[in-house]
FIZAZA-235795 format. One record per residue (C-alpha): chain; residue number from 1; z, y, x. Coordinates in nm, 4 decimals. Each point is the difference from the previous one (the first is absolute). Last residue first. Layout:
// residues N
[r 'A', NUM, [Z, Y, X]] ...
***
This chain:
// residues 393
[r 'A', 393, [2.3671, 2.1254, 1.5129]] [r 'A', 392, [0.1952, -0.2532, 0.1934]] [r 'A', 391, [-0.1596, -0.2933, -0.1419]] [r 'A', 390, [-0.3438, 0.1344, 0.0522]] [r 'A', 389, [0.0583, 0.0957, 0.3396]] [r 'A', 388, [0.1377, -0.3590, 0.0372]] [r 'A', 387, [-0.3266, -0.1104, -0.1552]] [r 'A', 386, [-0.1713, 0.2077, 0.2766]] [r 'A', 385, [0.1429, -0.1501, 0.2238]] [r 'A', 384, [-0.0522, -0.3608, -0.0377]] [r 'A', 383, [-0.4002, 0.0486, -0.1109]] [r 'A', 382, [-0.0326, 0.1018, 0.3712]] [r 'A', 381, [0.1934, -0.2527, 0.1367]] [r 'A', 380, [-0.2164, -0.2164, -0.2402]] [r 'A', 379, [-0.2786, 0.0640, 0.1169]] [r 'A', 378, [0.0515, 0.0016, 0.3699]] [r 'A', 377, [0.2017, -0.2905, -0.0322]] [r 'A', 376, [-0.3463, -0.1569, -0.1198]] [r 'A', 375, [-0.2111, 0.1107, 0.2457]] [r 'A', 374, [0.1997, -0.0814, 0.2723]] [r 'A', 373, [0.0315, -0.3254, -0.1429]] [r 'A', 372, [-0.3978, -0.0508, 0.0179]] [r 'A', 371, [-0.1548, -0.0537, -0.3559]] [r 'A', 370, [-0.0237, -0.2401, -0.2916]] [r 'A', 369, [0.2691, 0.1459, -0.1929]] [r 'A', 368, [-0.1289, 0.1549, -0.2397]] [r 'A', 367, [0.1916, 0.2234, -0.2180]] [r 'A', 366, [0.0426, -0.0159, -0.3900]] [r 'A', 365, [0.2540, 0.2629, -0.1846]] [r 'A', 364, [0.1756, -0.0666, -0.2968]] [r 'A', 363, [0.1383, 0.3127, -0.2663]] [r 'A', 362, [-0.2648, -0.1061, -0.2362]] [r 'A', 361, [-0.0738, -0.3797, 0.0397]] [r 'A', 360, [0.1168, -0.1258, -0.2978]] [r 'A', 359, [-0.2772, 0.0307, -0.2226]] [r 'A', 358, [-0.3237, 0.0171, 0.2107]] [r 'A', 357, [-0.0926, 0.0120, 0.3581]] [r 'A', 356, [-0.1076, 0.3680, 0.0376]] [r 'A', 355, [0.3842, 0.1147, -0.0753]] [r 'A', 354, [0.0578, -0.2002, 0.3212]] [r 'A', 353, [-0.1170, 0.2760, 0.2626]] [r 'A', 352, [-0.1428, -0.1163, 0.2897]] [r 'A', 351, [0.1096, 0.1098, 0.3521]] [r 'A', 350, [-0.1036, 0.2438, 0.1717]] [r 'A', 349, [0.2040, 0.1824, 0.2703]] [r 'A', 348, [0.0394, 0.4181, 0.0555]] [r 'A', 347, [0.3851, -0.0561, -0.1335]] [r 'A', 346, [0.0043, 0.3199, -0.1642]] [r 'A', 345, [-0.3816, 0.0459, -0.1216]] [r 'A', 344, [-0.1127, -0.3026, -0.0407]] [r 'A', 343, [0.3288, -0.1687, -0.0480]] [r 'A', 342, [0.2098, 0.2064, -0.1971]] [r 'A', 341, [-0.2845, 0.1015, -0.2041]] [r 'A', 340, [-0.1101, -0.2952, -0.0646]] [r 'A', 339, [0.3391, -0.0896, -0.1444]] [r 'A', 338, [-0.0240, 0.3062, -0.1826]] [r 'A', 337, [-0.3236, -0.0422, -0.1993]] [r 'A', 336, [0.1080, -0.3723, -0.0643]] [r 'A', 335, [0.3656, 0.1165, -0.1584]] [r 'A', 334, [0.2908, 0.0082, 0.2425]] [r 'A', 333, [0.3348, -0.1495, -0.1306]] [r 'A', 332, [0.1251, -0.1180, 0.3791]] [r 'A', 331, [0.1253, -0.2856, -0.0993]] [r 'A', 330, [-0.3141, -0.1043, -0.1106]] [r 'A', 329, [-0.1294, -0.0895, 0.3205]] [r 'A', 328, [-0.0211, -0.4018, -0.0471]] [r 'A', 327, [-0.2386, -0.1041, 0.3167]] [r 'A', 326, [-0.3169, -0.1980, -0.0452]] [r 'A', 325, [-0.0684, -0.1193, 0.3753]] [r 'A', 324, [-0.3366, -0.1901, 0.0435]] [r 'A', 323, [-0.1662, -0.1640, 0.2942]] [r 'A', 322, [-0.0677, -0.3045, -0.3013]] [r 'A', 321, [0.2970, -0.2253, -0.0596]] [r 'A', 320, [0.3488, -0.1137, -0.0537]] [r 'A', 319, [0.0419, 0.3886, -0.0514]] [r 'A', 318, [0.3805, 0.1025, 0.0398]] [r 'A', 317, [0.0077, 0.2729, -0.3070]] [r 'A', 316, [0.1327, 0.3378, 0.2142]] [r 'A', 315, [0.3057, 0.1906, -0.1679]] [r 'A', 314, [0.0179, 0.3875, 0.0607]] [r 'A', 313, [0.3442, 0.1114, 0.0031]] [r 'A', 312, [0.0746, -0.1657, 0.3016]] [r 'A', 311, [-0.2077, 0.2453, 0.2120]] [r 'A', 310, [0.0558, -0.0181, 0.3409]] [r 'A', 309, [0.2006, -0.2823, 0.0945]] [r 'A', 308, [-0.1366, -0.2281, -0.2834]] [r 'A', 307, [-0.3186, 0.1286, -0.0149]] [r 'A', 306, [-0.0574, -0.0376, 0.3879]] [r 'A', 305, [0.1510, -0.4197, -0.0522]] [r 'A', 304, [-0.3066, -0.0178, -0.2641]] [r 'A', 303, [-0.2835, 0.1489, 0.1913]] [r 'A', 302, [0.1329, -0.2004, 0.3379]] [r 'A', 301, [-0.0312, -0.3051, -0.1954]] [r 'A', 300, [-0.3232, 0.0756, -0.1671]] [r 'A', 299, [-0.1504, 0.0757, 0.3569]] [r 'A', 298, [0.1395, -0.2454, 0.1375]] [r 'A', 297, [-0.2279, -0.2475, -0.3077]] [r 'A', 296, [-0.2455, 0.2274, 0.1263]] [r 'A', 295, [-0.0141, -0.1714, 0.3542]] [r 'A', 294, [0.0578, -0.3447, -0.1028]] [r 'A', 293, [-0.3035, 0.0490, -0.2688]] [r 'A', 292, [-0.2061, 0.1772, 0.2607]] [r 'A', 291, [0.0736, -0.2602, 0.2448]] [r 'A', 290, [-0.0907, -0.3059, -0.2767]] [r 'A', 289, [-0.3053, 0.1980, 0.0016]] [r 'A', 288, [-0.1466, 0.0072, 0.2872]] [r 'A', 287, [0.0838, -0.3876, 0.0460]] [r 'A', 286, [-0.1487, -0.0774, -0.3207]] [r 'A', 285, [-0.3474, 0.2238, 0.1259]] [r 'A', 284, [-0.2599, -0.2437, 0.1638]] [r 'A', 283, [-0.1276, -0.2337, -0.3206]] [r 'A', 282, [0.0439, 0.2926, -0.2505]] [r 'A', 281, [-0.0418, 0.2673, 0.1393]] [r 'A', 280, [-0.2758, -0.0420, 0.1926]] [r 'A', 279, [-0.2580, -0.1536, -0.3030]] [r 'A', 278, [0.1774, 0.2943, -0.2265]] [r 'A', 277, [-0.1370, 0.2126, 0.2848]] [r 'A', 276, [-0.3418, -0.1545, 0.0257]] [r 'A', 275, [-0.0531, -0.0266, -0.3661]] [r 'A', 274, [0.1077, 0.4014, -0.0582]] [r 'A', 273, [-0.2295, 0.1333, 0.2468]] [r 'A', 272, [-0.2953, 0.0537, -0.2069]] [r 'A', 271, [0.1828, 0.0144, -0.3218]] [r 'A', 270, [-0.0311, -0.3062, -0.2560]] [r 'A', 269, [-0.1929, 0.0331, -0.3220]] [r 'A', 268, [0.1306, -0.0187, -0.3364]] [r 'A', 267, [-0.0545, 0.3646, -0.0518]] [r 'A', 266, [-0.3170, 0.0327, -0.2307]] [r 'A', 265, [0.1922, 0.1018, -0.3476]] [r 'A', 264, [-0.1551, -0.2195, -0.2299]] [r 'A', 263, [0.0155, -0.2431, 0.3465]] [r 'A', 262, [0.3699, -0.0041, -0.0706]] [r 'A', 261, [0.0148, -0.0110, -0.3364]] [r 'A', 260, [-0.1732, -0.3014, -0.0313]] [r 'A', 259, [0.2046, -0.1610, 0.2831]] [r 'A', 258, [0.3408, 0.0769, -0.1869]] [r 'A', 257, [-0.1182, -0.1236, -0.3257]] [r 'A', 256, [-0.1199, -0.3130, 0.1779]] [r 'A', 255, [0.2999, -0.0720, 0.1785]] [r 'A', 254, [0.1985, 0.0431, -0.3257]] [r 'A', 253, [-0.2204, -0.2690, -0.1516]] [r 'A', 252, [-0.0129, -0.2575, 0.3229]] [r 'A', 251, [0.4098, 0.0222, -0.0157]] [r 'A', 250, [0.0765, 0.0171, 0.4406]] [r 'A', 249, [-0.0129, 0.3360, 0.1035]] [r 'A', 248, [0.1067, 0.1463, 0.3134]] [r 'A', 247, [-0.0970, 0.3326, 0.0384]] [r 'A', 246, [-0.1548, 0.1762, 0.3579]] [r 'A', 245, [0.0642, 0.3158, 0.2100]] [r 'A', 244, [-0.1178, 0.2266, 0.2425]] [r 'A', 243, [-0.0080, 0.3029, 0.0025]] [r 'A', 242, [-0.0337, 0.0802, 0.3828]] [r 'A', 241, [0.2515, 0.3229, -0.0445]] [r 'A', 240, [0.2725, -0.2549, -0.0975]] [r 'A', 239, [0.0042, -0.2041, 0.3296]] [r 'A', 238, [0.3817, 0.0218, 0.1025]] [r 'A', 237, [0.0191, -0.4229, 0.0315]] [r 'A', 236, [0.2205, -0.0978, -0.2559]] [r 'A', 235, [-0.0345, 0.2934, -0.2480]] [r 'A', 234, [-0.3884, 0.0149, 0.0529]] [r 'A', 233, [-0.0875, -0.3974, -0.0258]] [r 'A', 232, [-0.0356, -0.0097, -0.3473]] [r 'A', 231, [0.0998, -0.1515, -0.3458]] [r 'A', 230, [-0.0527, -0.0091, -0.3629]] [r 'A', 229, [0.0480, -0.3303, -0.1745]] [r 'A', 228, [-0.1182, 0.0050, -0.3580]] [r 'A', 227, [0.2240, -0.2244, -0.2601]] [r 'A', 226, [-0.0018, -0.1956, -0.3003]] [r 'A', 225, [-0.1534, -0.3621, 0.1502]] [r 'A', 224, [0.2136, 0.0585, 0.3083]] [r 'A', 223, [0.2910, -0.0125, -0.1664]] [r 'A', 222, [-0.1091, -0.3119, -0.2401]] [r 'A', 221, [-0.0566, -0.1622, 0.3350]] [r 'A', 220, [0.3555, 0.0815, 0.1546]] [r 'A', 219, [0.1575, 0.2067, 0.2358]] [r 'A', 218, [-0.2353, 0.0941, 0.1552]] [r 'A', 217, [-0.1507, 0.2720, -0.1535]] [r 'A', 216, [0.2833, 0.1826, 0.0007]] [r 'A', 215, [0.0049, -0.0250, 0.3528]] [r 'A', 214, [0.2982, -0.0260, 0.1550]] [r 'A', 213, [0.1339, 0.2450, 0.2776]] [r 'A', 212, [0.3081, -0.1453, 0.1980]] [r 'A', 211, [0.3682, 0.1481, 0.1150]] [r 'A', 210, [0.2300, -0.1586, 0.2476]] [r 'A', 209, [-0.1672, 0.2579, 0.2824]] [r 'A', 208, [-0.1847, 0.2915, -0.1356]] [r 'A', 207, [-0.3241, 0.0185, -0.2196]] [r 'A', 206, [-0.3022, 0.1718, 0.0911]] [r 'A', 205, [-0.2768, -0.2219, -0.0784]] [r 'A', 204, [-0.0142, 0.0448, -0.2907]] [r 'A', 203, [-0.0509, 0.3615, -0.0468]] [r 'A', 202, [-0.3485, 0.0246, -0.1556]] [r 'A', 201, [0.1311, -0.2608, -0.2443]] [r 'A', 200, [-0.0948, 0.1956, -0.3700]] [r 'A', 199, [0.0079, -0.2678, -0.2455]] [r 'A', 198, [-0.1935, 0.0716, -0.2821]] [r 'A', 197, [0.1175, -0.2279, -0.3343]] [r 'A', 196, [-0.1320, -0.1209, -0.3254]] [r 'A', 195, [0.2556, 0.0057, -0.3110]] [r 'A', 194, [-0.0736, -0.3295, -0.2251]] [r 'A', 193, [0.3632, 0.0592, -0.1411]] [r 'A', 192, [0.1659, -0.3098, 0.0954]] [r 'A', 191, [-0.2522, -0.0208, 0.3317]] [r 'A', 190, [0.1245, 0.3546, 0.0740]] [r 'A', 189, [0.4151, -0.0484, -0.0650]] [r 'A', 188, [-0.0283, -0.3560, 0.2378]] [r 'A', 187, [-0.1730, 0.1881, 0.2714]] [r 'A', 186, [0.2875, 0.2606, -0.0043]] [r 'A', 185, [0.2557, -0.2954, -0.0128]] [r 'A', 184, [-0.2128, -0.1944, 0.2723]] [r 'A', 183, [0.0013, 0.3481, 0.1987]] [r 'A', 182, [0.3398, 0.0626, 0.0071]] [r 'A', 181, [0.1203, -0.3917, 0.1206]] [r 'A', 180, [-0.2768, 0.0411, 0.3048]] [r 'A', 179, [0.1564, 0.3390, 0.1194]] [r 'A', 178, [-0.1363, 0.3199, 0.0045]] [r 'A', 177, [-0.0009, 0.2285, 0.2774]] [r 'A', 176, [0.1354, 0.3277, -0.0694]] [r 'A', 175, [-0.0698, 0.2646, 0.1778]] [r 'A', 174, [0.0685, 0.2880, -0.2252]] [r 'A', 173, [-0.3100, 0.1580, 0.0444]] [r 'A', 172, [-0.2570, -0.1500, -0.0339]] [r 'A', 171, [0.1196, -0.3876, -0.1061]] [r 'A', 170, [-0.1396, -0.2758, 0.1941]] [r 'A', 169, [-0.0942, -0.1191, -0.2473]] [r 'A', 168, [-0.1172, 0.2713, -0.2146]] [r 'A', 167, [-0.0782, -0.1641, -0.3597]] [r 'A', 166, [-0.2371, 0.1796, -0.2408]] [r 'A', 165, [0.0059, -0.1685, -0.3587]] [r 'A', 164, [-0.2513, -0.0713, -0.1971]] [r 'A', 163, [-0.0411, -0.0111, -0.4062]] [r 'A', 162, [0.2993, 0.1697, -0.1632]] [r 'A', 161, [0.0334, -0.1348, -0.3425]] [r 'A', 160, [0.3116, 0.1329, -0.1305]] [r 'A', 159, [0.1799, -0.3656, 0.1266]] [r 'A', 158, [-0.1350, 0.0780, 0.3297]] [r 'A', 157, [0.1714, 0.3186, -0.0127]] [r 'A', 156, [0.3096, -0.1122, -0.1189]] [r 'A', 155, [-0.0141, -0.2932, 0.2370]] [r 'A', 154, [-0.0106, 0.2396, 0.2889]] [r 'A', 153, [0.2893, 0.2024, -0.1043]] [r 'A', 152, [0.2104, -0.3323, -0.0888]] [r 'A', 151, [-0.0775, -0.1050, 0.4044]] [r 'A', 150, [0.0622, 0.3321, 0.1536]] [r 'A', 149, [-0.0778, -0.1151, 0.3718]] [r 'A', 148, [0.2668, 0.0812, 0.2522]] [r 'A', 147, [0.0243, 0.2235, 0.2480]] [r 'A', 146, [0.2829, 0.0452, 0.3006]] [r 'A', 145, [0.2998, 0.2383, 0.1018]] [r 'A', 144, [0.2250, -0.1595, -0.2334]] [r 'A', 143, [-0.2373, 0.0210, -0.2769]] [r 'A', 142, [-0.3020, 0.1706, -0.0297]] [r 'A', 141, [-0.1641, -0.0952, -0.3363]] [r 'A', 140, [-0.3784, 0.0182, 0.0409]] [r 'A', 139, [-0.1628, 0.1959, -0.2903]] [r 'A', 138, [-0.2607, -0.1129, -0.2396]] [r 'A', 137, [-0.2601, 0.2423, -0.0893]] [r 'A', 136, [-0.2377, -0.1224, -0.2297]] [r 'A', 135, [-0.3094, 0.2654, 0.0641]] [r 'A', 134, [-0.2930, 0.0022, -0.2370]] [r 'A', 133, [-0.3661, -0.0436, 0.0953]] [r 'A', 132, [-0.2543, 0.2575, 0.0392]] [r 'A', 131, [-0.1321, -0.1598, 0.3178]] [r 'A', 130, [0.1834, 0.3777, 0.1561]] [r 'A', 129, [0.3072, -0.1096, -0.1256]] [r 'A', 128, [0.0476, -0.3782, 0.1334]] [r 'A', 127, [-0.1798, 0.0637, 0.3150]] [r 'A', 126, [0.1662, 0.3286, 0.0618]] [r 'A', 125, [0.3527, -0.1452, -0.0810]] [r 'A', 124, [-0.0246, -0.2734, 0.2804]] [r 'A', 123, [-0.1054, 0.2830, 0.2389]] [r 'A', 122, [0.3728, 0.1450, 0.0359]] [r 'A', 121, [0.1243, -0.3512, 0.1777]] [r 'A', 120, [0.3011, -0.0577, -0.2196]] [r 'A', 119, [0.3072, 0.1055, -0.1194]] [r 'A', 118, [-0.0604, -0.1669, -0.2465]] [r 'A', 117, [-0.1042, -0.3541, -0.1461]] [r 'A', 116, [-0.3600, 0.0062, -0.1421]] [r 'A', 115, [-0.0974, -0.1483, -0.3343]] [r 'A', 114, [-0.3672, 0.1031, -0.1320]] [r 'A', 113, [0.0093, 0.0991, -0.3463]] [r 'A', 112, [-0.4046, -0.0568, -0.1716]] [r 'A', 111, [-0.1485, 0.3678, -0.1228]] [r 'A', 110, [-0.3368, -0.0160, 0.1488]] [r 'A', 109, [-0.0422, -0.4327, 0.0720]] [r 'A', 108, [0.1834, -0.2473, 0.2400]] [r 'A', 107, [-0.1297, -0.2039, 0.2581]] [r 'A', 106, [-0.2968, 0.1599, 0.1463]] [r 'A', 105, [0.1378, 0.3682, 0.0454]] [r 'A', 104, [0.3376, -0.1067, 0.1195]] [r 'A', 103, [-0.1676, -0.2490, 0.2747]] [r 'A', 102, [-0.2452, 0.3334, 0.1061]] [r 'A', 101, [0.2862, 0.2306, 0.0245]] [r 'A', 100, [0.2112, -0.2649, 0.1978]] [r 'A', 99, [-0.2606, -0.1161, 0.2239]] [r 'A', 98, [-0.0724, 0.3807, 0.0654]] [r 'A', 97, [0.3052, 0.0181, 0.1048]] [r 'A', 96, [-0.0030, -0.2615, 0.2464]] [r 'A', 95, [-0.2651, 0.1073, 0.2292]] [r 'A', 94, [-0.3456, -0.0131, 0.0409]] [r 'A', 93, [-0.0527, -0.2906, -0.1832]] [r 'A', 92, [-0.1237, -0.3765, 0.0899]] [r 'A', 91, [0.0534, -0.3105, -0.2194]] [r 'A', 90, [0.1614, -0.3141, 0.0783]] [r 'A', 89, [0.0664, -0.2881, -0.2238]] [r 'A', 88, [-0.3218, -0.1915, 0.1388]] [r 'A', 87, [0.1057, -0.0496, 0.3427]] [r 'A', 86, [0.2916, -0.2278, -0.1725]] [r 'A', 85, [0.3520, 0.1295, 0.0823]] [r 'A', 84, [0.3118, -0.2217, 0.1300]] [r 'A', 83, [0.3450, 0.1971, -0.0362]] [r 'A', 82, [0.2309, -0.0937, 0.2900]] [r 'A', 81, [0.1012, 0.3806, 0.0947]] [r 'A', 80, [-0.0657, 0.0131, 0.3533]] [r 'A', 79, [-0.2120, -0.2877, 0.0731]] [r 'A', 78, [-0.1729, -0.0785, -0.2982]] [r 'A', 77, [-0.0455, 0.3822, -0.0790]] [r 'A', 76, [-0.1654, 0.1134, 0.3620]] [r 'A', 75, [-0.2018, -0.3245, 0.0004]] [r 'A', 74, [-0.1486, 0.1081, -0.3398]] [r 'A', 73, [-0.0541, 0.3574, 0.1482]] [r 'A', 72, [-0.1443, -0.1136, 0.3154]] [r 'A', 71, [-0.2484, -0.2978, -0.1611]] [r 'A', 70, [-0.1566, 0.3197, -0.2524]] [r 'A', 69, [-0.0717, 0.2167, 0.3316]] [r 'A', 68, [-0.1455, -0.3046, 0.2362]] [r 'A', 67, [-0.1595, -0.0928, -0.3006]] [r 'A', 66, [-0.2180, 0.3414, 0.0186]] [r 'A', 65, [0.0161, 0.2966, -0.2323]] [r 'A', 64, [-0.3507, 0.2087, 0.0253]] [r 'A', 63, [-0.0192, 0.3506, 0.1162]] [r 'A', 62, [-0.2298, 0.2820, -0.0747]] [r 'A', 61, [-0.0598, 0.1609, 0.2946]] [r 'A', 60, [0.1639, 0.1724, 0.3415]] [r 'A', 59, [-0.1742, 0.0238, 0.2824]] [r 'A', 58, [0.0991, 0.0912, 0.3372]] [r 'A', 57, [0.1277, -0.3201, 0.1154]] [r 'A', 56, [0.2948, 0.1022, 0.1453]] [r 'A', 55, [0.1748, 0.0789, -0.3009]] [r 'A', 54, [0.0650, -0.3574, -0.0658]] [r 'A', 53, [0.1206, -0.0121, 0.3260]] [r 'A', 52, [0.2578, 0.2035, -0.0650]] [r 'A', 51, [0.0808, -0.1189, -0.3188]] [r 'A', 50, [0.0899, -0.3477, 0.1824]] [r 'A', 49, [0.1809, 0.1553, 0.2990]] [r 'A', 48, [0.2315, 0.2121, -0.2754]] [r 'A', 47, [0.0643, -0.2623, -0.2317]] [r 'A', 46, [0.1184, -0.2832, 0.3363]] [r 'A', 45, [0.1559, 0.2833, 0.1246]] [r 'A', 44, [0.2319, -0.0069, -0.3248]] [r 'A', 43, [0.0251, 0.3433, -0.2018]] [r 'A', 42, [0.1496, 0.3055, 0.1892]] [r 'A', 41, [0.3675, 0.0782, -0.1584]] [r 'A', 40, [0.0123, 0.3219, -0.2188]] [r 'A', 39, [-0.0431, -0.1904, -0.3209]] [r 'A', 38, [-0.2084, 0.0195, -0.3362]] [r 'A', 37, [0.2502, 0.0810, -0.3159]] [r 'A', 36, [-0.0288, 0.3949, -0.1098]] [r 'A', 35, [0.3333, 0.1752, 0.1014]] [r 'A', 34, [0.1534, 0.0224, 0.3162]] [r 'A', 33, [-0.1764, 0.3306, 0.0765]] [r 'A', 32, [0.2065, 0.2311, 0.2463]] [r 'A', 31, [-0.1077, 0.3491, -0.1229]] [r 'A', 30, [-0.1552, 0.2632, 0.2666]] [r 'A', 29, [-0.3097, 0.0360, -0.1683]] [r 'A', 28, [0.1865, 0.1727, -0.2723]] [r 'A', 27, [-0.0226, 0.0530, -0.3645]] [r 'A', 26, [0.0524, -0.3370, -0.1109]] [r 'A', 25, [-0.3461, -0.1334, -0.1202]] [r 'A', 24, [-0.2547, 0.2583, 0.1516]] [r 'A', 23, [0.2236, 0.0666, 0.3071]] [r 'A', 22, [0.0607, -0.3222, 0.0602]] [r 'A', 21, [-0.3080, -0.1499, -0.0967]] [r 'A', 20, [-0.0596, -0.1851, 0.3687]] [r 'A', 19, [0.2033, -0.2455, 0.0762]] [r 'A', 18, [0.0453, -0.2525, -0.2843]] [r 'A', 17, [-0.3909, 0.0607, -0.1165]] [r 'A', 16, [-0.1109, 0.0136, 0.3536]] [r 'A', 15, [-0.3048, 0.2070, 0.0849]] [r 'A', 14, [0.0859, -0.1077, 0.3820]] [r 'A', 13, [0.1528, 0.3435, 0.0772]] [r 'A', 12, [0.3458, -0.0923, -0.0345]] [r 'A', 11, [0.0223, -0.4184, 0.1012]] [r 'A', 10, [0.1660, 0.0329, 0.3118]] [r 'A', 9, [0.1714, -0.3505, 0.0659]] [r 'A', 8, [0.3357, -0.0222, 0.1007]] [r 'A', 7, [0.0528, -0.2990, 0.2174]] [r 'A', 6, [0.3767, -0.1925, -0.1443]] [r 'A', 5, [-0.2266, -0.2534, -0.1827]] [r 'A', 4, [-0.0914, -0.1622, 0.3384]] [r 'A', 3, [-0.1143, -0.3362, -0.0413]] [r 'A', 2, [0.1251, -0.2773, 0.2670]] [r 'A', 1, [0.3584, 0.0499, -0.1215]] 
***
């Protein structure tokens, strides 16, 4: 492999949010953290010599976005995912959830349901709460080992008058990838019931093997017409701390609403080294990446054969996508406070627990996969024993 994601990178004592709360989040510096979702693999030398050089010229102002920038993300789409997007659909954020807050707050109004499909990504219920907006909480069905859309529970809220919907595809955190066939129904449901939708993609580019990320968006022009796109190079590429992000947007009026509110709030404009690394990605990192994916996709293997020697009691959900293992660990009847217990201060690992993710994740536990194997039997070694200390007790 000509990248090495075996290298273990020090990252304690580089004011790292994964790295460097343990003892302020978990009790213990000491704690293995395989929780929060950027990587332990360096990004693609290609990212790295462009920042650096960047950096090299000493100053460091207000930025503009440059063609090169907007004619790297639409190449980036046409080629990997086949979706063709105007220059004039995208908008620049600092991140994805701020997209979200900001799309909730500008197409619904205080006290409108917002549909979101749990156990999911734990900010999707601070945009809809904190906009003063109601929460429609339809869950995933997990069946035979894999989730499935709750088709009559959607309806039922559309039919109520919900007004948007928040769709997580891929889905955080039970790694679901959606297919072409589920998204036309759930598309169908919205246009029936003039529901709008937010499609969260951050993770679409990491999908495994016979499976493939489709844009909502693209699936058809009266898609696109209901929908904000919001995407990022930080999942793919390991770049989250840059904050860098952009929507795709293709209706004029929604466009509109979402620009408005965006220089309301003064933070449409692009980070200093964000361009250049997007720029980098982009056109010089596939081949970076497909090695990550072939890399964590062992990682997911090795996860799931460890669980099944080690701890068959606990059940993991095979992702199809994202650097994301959602494992069942209900077996072991802990509530939240004492599954973090058992691994903060028993196991001395962190990984997330699933009460945080909505109805039906209590009992669930997310860990990241996107570090060096050592790492991860490491972590789950650790995890291994003491649940067969718990077991025994």
């Amino acid at each position: 492999m000509k990248f090495n994601m075996d290298e273990q990178v020090s990252r304690r004592g580089t004011l790292s949010f994964k790295w460097d709360q343990g003892e302020a989040l978990f009790g213990d510096s000491e704690v293995l953290p395989l929780w929060v979702a950027d990587m332990d693999f360096k990004c693609p030398p290609a990212v790295i010599e462009a920042l650096t050089e960047r950096a090299k010229q000493g100053i460091y102002g207000y930025t503009i976005r440059s063609r090169e920038y907007v004619d790297a993300i639409i190449g980036w789409f046409q080629k990997r995912h086949g979706w063709s997007i105007a220059p004039s659909w995208l908008t620049d954020s600092p991140g994805v959830v701020p997209s979200l807050s900001i799309a909730v707050e500008v197409l619904t109004e205080p006290g409108d349901e917002v549909i979101l499909q749990s156990p999911v990504y734990n900010p999707f219920y601070n945009v809809i709460v904190k906009n003063g907006r109601k929460l429609a909480e339809s869950p995933l069905l997990l069946k035979n080992g894999r989730y499935e859309m709750d088709y009559e529970k959607l309806e039922m809220f559309m039919k109520n008058g919900a007004k948007l919907l928040l769709l997580c595809n891929p889905h955080n955190p039970g790694g679901r990838v959606w297919t072409k066939e589920e998204l036309q129904r759930l598309g169908a449901l919205c246009i029936k019931y003039g529901v709008k939708v937010v499609s969260d993609e951050i993770h679409c580019d990491l999908v495994f093997h016979q499976n493939r990320h489709i844009p909502f968006a693209s699936i058809s022009q009266q898609f696109a017409d209901i929908t904000v796109t919001c995407l990022a190079p930080s999942k793919t590429f390991n770049i989250p701390g840059l904050q860098t992000s952009f929507t795709v947007i293709s209706n004029p009026e929604l466009r509109r609403k979402f620009v408005n509110r965006m220089e309301t709030l003064a933070i449409g404009e692009v980070n200093f080294f964000g361009p250049v690394a997007t720029i980098a990605a982009y056109q010089e990192g596939a081949e970076w990446l497909d090695s990550v994916l072939e890399y964590v996709h062992g990682n997911v293997e090795f996860a799931i054969a460890y669980f099944s020697e080690h701890m068959p009691q606990l059940k993991p959900v095979r992702p199809e996508g994202t650097y994301l293992l959602w494992v069942d660990c209900r077996a072991l009847g802990l509530g939240s406070n004492e599954m973090k217990q058992l691994m903060y201060q028993e196991a001395k690992i962190a990984f997330t627990e699933g009460s945080i993710y909505g109805t039906g994740g209590e009992g669930f536990l997310r860990i990241n996969l996107a570090c060096p194997r050592q790492l991860l039997a490491e972590a789950l070694s650790r995890f291994s024993s003491a649940v067969a200390a718990k077991l025994g007790s």
